[in-house]
N, C-alpha and C positions, 0 to 999 in steps of 0.2 A: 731674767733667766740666764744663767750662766752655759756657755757650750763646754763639754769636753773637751776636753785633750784630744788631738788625734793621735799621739802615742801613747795610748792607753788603750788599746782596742782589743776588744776580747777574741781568746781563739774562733770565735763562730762569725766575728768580724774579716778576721782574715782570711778563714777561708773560702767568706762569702763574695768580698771583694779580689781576691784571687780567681774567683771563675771569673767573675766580669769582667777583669783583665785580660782574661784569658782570650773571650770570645768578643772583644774588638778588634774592628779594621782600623789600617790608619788612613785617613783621610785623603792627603796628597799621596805620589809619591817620595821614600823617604830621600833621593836626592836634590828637594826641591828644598829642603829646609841641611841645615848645618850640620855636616856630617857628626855622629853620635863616637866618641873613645872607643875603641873596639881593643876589651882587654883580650881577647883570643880565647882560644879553649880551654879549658880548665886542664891545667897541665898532671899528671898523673905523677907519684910521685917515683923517682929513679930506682930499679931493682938494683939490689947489690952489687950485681955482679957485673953491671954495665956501666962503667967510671965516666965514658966517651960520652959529652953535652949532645943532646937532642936538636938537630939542624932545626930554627928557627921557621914556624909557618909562617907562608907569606900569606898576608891580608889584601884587603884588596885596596890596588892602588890608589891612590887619592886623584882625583880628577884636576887637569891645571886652571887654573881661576884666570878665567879672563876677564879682562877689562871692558866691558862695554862699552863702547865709543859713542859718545853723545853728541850728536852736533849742535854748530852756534847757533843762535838764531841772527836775526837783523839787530843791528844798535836801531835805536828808537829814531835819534835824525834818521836813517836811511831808513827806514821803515813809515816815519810821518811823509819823507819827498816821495815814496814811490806811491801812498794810499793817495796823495793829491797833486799827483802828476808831473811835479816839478822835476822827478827821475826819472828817465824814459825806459820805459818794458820794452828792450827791444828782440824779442821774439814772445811766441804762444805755443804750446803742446794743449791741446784736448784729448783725456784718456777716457770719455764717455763711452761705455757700450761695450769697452774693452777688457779680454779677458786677463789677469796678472799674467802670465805670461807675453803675452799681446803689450802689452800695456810696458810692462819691466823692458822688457828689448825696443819700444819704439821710445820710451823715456832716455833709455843710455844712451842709443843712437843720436837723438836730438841732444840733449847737450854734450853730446865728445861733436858734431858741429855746430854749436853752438859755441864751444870755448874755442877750439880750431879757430875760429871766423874772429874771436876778441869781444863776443858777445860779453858782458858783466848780468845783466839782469834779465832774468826771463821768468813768468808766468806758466805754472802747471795746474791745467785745471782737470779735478780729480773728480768734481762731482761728489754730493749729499750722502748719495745714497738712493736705494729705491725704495727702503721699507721705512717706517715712520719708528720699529722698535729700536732700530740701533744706528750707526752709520755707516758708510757704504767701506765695502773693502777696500778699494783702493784710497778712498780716504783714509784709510788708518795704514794701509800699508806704503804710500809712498816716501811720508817720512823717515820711516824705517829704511829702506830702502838709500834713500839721501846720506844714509851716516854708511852703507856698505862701503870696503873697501876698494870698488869698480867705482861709485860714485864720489869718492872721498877726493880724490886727483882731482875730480872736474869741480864739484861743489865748495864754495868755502864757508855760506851760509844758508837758511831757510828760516821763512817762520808764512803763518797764516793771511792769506791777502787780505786785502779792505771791502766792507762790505759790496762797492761798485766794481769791483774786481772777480767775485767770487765768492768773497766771506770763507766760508768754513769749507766752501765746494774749489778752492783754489789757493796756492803756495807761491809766493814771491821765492826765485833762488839767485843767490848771488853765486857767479861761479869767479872761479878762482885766475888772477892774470894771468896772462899769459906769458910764460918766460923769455928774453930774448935768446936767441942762438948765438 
């Protein structure tokens, strides 16, 4: 069975498929997807007797595109010495129980001394979660968190601790030397 053409559609096609255009949403908002040409209004065309160009409408301005800043994770040697102890964790934060903002300012606080002190490697333990559907907020928020540019000075790596460490409830961070004066 061969399908039609879709440029062949009869005017009862068109106008059918014109209302159902009509009467959709779009699903996201449209700034979440690639802003769309925007040819402008349909310009009218000039009376005779006004020779002087039409001042140009302004559209709306384009938004500036930022870069996402991704942080590193651990290289694999420093990440196998620290799962099996041969790198010492020398500090702990526990953000259990605590709220994002509780948690966000007692995280910065520990490591700006942490790096002050020449700490390199420390343990953030963020905890599972409490419900069994998803994982726990701050577990998904402290990474994020880690690549801010208040964290970016201090941090120069992260990735997921080892299972006797935490597993998925806890983050190895390497923070950054410390410069001499």
């Amino acid at each position: 069975m061969k399908r039609p053409k879709q440029d062949h559609l009869t005017s009862e096609d068109r106008v059918l498929w014109s209302l159902v255009a009509k009467s959709t949403k779009p699903l996201r908002p449209k700034d979440v997807f690639a802003p769309e040409p925007d040819d402008g209004p349909a310009e009218k065309p000039a009376s005779k007797q006004s020779k002087a160009p039409a001042a140009p409408t302004p559209g709306p301005e384009p938004k500036p595109t930022r870069k996402l800043y991704v942080g590193h994770r651990l290289d694999e040697p420093t990440l196998d010495k620290l799962s099996k102890g041969r790198l010492p964790i020398e500090g702990r934060v526990d953000l259990h129980g605590m709220t994002q903002d509780e948690a966000y300012s007692l995280l910065l606080s520990f490591l700006s001394r942490a790096h002050a002190s020449g700490i390199r490697y420390v343990l953030v333990i963020t905890g599972k979660g409490s419900s069994s559907k998803g994982e726990g907020v701050l577990r998904r928020s402290v990474p994020i968190w880690l690549t801010t540019p208040p964290f970016r000075l201090l941090v120069s790596s992260h990735d997921n601790a080892a299972r006797h460490h935490g597993g998925g409830g806890a983050i190895y961070v390497r923070l950054r030397k410390v410069l001499p004066k």
